[in-house]
PDB file of N, CA, C and O in Angstrom:
ATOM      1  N   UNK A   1     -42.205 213.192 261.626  1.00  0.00           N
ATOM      2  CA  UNK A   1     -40.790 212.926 261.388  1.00  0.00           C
ATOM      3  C   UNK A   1     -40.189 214.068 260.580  1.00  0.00           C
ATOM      4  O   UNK A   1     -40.544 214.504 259.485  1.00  0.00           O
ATOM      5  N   UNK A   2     -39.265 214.421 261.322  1.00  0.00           N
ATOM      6  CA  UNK A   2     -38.250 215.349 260.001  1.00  0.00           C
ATOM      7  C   UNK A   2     -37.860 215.176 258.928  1.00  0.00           C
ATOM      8  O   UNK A   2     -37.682 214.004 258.597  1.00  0.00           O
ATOM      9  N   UNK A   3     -37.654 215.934 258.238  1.00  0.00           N
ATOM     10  CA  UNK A   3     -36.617 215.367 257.120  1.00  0.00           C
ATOM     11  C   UNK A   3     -35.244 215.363 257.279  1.00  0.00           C
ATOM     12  O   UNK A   3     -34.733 216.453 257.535  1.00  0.00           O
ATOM     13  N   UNK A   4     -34.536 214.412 257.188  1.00  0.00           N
ATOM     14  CA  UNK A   4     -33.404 214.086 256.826  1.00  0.00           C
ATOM     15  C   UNK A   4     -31.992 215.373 256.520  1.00  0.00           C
ATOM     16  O   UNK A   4     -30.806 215.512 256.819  1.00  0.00           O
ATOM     17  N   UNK A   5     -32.820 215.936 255.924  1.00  0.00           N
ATOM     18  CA  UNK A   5     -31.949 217.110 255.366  1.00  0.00           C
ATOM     19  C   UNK A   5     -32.248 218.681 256.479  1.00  0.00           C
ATOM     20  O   UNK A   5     -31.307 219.460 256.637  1.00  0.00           O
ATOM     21  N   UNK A   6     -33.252 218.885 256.971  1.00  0.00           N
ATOM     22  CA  UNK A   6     -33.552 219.455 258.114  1.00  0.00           C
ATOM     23  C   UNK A   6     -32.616 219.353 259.587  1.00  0.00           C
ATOM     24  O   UNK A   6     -32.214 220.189 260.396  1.00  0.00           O
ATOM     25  N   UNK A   7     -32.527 218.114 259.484  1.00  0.00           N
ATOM     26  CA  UNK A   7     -31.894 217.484 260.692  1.00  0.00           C
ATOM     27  C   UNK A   7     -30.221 217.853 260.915  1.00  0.00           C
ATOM     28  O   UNK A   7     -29.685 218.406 261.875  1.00  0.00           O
ATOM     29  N   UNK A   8     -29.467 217.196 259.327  1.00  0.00           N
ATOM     30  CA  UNK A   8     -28.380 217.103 259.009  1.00  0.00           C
ATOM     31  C   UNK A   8     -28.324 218.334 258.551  1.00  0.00           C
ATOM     32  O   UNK A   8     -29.526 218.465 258.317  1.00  0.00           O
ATOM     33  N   UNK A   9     -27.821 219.413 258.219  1.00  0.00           N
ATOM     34  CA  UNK A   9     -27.721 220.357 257.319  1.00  0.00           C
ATOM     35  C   UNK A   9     -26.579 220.271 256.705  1.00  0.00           C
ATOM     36  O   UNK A   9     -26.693 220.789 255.594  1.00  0.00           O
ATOM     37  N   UNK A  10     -25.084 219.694 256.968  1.00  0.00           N
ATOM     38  CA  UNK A  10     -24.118 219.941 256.872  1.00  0.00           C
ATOM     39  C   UNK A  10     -22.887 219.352 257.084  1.00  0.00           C
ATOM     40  O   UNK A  10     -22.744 219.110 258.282  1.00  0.00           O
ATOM     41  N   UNK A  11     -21.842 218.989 256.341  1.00  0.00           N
ATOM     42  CA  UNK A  11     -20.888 217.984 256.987  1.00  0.00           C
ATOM     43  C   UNK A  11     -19.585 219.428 257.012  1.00  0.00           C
ATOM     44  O   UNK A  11     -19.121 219.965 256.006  1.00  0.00           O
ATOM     45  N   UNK A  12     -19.258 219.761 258.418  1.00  0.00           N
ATOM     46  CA  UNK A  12     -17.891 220.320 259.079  1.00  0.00           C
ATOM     47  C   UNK A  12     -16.519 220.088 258.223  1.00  0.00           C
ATOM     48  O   UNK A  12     -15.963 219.004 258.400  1.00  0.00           O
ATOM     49  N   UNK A  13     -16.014 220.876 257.444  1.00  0.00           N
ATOM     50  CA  UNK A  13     -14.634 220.138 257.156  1.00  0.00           C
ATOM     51  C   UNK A  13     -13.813 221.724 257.291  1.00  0.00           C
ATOM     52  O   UNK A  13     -13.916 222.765 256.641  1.00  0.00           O
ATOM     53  N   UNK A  14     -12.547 221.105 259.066  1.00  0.00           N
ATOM     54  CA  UNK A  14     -12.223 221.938 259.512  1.00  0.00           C
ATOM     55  C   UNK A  14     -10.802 220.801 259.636  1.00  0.00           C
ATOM     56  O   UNK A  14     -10.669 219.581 259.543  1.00  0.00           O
ATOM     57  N   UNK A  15      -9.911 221.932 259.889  1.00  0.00           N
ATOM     58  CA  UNK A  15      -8.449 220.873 260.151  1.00  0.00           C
ATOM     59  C   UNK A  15      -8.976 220.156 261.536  1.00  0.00           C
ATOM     60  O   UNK A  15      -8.932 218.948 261.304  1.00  0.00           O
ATOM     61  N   UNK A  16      -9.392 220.345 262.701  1.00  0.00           N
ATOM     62  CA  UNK A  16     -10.289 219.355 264.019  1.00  0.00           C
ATOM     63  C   UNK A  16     -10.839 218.065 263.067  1.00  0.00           C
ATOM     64  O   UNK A  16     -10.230 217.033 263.353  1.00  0.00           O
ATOM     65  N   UNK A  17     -11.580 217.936 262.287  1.00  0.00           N
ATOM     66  CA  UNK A  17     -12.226 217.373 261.638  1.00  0.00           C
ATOM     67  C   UNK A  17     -11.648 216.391 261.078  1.00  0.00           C
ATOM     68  O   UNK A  17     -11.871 215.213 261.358  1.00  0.00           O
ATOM     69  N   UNK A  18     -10.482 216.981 259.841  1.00  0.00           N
ATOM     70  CA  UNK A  18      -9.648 215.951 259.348  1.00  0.00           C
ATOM     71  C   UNK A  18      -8.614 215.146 260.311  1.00  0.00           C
ATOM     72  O   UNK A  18      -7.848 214.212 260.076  1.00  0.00           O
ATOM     73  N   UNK A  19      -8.811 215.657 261.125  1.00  0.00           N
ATOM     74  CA  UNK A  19      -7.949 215.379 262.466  1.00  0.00           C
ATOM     75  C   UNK A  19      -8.062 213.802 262.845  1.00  0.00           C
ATOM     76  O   UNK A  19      -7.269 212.887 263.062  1.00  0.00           O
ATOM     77  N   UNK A  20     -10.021 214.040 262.798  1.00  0.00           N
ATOM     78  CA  UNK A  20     -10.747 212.970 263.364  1.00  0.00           C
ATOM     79  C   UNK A  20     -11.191 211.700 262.465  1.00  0.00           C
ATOM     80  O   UNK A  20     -11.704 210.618 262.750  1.00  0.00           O
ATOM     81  N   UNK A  21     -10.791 212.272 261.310  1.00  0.00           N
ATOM     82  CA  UNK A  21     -11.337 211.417 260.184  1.00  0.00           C
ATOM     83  C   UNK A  21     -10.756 209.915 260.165  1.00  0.00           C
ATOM     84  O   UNK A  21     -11.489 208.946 259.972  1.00  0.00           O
ATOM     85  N   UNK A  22      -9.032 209.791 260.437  1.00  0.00           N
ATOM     86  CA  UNK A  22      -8.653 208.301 260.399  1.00  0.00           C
ATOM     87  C   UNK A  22      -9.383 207.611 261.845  1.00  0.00           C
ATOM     88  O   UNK A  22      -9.286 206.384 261.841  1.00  0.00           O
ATOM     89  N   UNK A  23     -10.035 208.136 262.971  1.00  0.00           N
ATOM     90  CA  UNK A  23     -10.458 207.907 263.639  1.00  0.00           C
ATOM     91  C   UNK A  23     -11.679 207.265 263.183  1.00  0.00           C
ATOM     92  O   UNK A  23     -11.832 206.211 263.800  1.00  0.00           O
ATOM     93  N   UNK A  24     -12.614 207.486 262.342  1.00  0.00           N
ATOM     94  CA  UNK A  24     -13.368 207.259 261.690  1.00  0.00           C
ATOM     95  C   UNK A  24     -14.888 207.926 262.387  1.00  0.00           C
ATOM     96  O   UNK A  24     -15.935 207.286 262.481  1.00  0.00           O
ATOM     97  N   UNK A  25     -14.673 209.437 262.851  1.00  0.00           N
ATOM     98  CA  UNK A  25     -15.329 210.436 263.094  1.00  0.00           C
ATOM     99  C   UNK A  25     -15.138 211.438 262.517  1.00  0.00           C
ATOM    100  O   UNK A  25     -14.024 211.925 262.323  1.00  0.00           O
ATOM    101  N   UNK A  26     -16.408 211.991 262.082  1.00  0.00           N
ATOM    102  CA  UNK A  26     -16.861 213.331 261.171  1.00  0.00           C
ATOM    103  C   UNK A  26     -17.754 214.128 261.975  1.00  0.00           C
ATOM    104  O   UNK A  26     -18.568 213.679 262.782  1.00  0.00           O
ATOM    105  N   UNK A  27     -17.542 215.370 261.693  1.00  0.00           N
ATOM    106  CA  UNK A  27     -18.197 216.633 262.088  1.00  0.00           C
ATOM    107  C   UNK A  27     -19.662 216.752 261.535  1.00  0.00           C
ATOM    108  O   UNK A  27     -19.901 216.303 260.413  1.00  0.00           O
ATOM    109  N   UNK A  28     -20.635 217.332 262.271  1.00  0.00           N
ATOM    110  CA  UNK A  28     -21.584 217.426 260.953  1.00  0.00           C
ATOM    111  C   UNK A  28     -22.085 218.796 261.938  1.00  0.00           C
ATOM    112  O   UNK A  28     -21.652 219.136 263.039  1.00  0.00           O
ATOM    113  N   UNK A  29     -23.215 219.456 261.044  1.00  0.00           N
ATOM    114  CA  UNK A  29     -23.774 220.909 261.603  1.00  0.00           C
ATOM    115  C   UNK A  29     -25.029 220.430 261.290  1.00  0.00           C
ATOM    116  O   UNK A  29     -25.429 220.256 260.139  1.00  0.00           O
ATOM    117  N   UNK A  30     -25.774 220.173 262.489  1.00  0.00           N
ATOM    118  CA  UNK A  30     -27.081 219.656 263.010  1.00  0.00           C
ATOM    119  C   UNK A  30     -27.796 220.788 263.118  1.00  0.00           C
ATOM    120  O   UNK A  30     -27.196 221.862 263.078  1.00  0.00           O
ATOM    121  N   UNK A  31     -29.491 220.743 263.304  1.00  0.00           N
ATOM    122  CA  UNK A  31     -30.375 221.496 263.885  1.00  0.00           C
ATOM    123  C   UNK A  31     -30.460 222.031 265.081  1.00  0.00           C
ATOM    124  O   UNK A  31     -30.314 221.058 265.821  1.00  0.00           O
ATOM    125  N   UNK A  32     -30.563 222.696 265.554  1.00  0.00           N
ATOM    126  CA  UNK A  32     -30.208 223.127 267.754  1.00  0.00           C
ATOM    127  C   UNK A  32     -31.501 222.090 268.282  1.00  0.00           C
ATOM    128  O   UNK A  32     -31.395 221.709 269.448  1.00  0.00           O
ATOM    129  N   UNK A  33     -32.431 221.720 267.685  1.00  0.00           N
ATOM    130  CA  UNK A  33     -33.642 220.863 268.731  1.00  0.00           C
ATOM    131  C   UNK A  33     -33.568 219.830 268.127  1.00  0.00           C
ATOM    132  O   UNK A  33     -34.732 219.559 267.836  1.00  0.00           O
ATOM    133  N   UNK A  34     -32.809 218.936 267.681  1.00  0.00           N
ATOM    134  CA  UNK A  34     -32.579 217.485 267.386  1.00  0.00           C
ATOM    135  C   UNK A  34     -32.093 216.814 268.495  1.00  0.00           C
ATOM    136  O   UNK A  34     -31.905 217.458 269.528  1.00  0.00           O
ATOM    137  N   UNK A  35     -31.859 215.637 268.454  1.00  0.00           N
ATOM    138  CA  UNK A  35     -31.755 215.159 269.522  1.00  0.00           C
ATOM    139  C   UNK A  35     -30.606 213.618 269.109  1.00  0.00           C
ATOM    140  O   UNK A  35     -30.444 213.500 267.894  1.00  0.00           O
ATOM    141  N   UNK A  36     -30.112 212.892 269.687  1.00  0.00           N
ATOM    142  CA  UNK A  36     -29.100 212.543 269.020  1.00  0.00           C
ATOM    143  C   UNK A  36     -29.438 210.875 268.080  1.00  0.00           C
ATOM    144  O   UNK A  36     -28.689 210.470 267.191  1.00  0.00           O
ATOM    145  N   UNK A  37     -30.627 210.175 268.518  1.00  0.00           N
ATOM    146  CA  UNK A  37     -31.267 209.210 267.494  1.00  0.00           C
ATOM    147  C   UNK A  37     -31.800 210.011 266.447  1.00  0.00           C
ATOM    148  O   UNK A  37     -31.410 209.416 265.443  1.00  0.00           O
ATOM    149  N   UNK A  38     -32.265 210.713 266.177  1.00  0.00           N
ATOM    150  CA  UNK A  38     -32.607 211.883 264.964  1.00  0.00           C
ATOM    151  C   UNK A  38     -31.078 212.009 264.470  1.00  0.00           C
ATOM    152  O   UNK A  38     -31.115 211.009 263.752  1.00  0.00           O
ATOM    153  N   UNK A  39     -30.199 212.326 264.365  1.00  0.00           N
ATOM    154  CA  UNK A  39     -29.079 212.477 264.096  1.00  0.00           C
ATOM    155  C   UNK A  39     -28.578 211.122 263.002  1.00  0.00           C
ATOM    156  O   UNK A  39     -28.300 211.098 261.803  1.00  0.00           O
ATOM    157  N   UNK A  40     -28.618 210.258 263.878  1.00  0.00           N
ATOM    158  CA  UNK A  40     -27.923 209.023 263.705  1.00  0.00           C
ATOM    159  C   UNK A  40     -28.771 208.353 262.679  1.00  0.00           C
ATOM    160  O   UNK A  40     -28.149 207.804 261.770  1.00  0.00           O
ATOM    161  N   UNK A  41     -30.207 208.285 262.645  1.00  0.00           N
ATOM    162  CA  UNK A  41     -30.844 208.292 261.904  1.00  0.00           C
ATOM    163  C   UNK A  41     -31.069 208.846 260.415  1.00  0.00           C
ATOM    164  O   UNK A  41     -31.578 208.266 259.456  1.00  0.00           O
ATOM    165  N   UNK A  42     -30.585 210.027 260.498  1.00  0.00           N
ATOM    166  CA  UNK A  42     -30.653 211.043 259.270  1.00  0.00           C
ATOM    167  C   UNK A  42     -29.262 210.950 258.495  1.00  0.00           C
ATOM    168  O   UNK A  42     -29.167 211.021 257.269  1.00  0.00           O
ATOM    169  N   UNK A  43     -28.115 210.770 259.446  1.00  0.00           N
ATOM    170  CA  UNK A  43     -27.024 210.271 258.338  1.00  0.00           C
ATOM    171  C   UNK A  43     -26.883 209.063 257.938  1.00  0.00           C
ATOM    172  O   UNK A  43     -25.988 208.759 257.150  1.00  0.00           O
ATOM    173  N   UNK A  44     -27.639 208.299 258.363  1.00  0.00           N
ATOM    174  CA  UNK A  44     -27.567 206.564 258.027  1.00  0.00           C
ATOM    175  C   UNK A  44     -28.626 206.702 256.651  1.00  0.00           C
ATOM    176  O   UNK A  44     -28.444 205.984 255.667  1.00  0.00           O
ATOM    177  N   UNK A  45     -29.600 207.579 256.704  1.00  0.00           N
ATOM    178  CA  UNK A  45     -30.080 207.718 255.264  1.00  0.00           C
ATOM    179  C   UNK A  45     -29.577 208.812 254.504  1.00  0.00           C
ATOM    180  O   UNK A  45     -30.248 208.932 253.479  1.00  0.00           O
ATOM    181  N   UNK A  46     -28.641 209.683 254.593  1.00  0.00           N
ATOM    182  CA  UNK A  46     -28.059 210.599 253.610  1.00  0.00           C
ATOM    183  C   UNK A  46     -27.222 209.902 253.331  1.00  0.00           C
ATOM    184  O   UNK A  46     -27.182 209.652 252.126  1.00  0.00           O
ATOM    185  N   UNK A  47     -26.204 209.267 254.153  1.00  0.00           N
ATOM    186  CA  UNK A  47     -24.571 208.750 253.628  1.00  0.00           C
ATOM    187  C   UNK A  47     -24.559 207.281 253.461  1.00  0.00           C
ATOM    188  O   UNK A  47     -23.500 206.686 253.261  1.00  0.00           O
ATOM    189  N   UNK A  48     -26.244 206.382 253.572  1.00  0.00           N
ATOM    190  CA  UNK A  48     -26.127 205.012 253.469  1.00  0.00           C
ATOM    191  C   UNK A  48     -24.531 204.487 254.245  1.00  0.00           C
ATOM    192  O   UNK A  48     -23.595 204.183 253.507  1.00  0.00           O
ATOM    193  N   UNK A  49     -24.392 204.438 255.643  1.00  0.00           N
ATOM    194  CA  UNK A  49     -23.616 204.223 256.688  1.00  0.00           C
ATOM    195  C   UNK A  49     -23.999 203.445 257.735  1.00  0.00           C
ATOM    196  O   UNK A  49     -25.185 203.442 258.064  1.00  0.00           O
ATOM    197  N   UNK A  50     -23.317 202.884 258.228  1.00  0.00           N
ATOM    198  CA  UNK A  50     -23.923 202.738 259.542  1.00  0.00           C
ATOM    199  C   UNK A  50     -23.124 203.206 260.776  1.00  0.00           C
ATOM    200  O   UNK A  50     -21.944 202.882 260.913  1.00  0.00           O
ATOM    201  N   UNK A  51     -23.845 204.047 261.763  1.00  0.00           N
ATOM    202  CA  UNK A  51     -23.548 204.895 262.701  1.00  0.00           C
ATOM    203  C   UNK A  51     -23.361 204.122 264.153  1.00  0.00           C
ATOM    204  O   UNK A  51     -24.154 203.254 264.518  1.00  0.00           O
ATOM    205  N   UNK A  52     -22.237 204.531 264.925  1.00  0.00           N
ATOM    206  CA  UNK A  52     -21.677 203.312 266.078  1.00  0.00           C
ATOM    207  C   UNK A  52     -22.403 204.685 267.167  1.00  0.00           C
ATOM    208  O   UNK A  52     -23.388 204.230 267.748  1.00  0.00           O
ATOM    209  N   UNK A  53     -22.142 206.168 267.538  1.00  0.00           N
ATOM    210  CA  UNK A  53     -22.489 206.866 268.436  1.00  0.00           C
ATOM    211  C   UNK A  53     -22.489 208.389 267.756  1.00  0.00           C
ATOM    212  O   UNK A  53     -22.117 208.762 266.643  1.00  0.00           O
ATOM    213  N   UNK A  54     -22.909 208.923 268.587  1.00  0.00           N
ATOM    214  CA  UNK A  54     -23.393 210.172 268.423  1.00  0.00           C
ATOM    215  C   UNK A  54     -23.310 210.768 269.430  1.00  0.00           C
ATOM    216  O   UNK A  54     -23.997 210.558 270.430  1.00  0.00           O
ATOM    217  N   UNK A  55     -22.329 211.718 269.289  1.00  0.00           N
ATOM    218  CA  UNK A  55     -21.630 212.687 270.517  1.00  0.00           C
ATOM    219  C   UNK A  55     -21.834 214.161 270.055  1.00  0.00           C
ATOM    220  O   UNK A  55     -21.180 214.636 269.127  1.00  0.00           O
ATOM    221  N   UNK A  56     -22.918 214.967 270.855  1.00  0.00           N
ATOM    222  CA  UNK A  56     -23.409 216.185 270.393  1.00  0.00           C
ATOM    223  C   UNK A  56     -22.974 217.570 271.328  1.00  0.00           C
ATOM    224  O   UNK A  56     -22.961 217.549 272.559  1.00  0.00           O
ATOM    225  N   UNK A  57     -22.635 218.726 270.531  1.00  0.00           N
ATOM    226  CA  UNK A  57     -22.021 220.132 270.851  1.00  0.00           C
ATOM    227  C   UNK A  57     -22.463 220.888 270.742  1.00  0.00           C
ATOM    228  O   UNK A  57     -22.328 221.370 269.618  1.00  0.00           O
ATOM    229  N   UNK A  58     -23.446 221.754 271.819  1.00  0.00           N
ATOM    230  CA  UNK A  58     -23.807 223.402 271.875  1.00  0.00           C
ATOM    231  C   UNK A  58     -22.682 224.426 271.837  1.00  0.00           C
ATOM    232  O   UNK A  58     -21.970 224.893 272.726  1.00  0.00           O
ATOM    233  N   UNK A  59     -22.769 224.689 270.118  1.00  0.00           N
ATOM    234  CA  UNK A  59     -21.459 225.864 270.004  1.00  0.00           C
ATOM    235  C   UNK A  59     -22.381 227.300 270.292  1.00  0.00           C
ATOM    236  O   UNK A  59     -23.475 227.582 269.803  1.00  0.00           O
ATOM    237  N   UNK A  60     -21.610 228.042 271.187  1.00  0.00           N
ATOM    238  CA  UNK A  60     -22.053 229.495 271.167  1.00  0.00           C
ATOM    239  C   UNK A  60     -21.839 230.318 270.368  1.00  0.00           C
ATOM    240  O   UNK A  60     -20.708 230.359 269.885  1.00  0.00           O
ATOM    241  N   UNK A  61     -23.052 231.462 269.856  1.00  0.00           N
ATOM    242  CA  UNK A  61     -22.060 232.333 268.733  1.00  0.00           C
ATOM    243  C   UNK A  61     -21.500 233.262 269.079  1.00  0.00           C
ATOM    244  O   UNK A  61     -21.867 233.636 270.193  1.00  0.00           O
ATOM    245  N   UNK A  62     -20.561 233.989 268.522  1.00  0.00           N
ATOM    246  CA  UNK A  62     -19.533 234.755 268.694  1.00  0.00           C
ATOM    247  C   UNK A  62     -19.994 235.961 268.525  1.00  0.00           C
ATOM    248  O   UNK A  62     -20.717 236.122 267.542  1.00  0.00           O
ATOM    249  N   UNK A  63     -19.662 237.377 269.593  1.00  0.00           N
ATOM    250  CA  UNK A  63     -19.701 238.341 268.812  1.00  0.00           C
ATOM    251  C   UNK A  63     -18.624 239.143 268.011  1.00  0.00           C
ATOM    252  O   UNK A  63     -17.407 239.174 268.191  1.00  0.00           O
ATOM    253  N   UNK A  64     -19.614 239.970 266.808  1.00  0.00           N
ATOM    254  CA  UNK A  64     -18.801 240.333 266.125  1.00  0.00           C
ATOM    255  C   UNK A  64     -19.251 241.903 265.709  1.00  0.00           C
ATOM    256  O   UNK A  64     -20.429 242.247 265.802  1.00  0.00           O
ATOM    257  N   UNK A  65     -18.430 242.619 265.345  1.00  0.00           N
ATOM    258  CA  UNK A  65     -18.526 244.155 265.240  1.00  0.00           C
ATOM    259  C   UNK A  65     -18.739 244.619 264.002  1.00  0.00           C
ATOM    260  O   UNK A  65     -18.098 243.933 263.206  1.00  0.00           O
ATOM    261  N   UNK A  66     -19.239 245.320 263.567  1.00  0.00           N
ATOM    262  CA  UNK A  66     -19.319 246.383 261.979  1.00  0.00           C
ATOM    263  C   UNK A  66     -19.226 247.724 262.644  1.00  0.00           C
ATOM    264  O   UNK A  66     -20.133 248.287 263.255  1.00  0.00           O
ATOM    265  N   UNK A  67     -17.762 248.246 262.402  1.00  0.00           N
ATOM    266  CA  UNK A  67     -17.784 249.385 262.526  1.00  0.00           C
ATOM    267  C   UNK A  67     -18.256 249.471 263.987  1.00  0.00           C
ATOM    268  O   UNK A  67     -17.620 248.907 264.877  1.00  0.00           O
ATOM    269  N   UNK A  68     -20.001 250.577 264.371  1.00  0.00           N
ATOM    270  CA  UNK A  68     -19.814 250.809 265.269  1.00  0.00           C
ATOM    271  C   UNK A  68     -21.025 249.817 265.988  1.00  0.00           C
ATOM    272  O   UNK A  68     -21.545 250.060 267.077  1.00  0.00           O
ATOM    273  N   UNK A  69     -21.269 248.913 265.311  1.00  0.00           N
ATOM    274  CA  UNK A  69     -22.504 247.960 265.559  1.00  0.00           C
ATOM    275  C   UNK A  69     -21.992 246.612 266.391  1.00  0.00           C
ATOM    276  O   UNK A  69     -21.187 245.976 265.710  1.00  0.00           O
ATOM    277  N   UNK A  70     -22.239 246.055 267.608  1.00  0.00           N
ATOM    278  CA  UNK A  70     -21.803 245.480 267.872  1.00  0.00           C
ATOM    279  C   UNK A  70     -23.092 244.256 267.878  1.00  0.00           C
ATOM    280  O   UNK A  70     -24.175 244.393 268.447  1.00  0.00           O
ATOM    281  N   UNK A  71     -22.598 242.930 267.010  1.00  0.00           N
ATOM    282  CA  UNK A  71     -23.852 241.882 266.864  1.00  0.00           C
ATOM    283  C   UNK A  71     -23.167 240.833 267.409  1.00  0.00           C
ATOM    284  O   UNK A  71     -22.008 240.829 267.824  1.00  0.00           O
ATOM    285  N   UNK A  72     -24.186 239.695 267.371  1.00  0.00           N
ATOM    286  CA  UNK A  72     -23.604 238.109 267.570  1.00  0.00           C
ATOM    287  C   UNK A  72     -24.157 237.493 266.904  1.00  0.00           C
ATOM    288  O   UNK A  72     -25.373 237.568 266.728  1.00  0.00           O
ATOM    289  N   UNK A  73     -23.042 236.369 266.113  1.00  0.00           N
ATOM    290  CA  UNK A  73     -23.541 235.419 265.009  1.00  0.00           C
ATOM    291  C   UNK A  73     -24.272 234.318 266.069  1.00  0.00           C
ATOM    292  O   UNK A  73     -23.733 234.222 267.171  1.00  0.00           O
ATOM    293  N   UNK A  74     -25.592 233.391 265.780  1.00  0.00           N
ATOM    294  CA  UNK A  74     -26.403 232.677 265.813  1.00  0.00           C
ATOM    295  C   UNK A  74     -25.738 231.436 266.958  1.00  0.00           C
ATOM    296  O   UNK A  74     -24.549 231.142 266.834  1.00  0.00           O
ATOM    297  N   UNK A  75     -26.422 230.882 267.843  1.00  0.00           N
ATOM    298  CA  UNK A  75     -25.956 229.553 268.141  1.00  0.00           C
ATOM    299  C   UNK A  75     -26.373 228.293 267.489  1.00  0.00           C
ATOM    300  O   UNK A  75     -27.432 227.930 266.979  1.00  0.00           O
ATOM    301  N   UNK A  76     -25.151 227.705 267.671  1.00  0.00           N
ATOM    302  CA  UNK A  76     -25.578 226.107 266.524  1.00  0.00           C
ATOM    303  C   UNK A  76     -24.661 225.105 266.741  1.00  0.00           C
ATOM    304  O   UNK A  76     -23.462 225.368 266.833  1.00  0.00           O
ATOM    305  N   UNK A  77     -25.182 223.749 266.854  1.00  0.00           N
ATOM    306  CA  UNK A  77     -25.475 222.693 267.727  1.00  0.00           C
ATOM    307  C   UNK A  77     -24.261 221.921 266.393  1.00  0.00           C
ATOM    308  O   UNK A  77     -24.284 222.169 265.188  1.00  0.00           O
ATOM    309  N   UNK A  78     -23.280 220.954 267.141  1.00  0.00           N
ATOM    310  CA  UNK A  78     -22.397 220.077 266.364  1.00  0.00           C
ATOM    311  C   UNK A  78     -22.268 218.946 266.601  1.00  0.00           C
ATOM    312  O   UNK A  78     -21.647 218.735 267.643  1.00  0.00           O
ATOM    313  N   UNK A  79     -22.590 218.106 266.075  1.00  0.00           N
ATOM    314  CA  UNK A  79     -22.498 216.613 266.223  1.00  0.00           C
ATOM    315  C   UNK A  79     -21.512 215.901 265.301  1.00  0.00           C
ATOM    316  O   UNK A  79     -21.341 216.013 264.087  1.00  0.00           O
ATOM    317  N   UNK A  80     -20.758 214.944 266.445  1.00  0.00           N
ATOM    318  CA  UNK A  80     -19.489 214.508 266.419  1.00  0.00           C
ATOM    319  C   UNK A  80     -20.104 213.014 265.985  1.00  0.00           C
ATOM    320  O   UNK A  80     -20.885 212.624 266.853  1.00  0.00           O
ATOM    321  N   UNK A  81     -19.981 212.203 265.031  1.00  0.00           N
ATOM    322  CA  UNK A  81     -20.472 210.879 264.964  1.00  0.00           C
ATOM    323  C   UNK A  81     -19.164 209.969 264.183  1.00  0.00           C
ATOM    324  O   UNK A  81     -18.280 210.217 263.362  1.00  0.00           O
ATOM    325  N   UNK A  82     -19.589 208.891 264.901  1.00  0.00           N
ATOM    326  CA  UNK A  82     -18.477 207.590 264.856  1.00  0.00           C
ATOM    327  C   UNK A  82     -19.334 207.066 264.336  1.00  0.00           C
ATOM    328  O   UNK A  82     -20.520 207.214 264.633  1.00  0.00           O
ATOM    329  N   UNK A  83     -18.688 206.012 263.038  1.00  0.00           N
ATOM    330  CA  UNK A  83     -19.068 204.983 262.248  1.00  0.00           C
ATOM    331  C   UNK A  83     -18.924 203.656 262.657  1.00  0.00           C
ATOM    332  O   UNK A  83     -18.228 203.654 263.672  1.00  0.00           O
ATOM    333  N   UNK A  84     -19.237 202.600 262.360  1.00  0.00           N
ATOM    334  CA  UNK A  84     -18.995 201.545 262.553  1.00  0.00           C
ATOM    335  C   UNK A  84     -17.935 200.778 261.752  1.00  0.00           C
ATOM    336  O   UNK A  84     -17.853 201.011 260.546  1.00  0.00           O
ATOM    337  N   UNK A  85     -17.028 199.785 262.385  1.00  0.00           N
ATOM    338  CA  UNK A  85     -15.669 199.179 261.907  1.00  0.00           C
ATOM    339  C   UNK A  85     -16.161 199.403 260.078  1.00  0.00           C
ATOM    340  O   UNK A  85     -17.368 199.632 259.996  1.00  0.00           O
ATOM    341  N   UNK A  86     -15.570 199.375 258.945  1.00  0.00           N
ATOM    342  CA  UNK A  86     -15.402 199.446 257.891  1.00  0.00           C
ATOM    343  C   UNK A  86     -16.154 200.297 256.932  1.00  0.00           C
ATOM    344  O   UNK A  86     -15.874 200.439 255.742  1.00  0.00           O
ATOM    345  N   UNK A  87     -17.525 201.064 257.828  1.00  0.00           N
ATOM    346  CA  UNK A  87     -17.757 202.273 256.998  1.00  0.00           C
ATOM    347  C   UNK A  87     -17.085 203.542 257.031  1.00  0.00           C
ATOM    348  O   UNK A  87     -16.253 203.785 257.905  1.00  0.00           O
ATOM    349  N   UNK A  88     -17.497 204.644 255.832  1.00  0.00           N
ATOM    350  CA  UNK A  88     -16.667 205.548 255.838  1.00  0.00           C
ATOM    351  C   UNK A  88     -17.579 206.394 254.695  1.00  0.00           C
ATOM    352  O   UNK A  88     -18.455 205.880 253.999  1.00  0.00           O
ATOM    353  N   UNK A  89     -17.218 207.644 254.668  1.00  0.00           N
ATOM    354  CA  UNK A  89     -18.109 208.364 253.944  1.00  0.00           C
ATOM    355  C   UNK A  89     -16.799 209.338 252.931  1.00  0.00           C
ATOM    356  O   UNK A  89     -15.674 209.710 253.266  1.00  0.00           O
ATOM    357  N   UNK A  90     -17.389 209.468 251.911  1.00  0.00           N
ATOM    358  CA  UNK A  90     -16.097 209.962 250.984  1.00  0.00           C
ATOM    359  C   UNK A  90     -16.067 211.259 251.016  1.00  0.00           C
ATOM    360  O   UNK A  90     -17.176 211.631 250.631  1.00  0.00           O
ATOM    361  N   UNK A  91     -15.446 212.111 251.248  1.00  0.00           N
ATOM    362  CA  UNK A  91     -15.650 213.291 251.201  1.00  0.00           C
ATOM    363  C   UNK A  91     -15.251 214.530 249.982  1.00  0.00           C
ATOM    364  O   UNK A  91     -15.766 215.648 249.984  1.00  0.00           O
ATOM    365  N   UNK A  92     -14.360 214.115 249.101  1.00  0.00           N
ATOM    366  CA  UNK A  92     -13.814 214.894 247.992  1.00  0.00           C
ATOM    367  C   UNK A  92     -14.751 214.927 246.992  1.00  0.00           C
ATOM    368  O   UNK A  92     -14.516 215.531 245.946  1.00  0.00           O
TER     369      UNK A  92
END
């Protein structure tokens, strides 16, 4: 089993995000080989929540230039998760 914190790395807070929030969906920045019960699992024990679905995103990375170096930042995986009627996770 993973850890928890392996899995989850990260909660997204992007104007998309706050967008989604009265919706009662949050962004999070997952591992690329998780899978989406690993997910749902790992924020139900970081944020003591309970999780309704788990809707997951292969973001591509972007390239980007230095001067005359042309690189690309990393790909990494985003998961979109819905809570169940009256939970909510605080974010400030």
């Amino acid at each position: 089993m993973k850890n928890a914190h392996d899995v989850v790395k990260g909660m997204i807070r992007t104007e998309k995000g706050s967008a989604l929030m009265p919706l009662n969906k949050y962004l999070f920045w997952v591992g690329r080989g998780v899978n989406k019960i690993e997910i749902k699992k790992a924020v139900e024990d970081i944020y003591k929540v309970k999780v309704d679905s788990v809707n997951t995103v292969m973001m591509r990375g972007k390239l980007k230039r230095v001067r005359y170096a042309v690189g690309k930042t990393s790909d990494w995986k985003k998961a979109i998760v819905t809570l169940k009627e009256g939970n909510k996770i605080d974010v400030t």
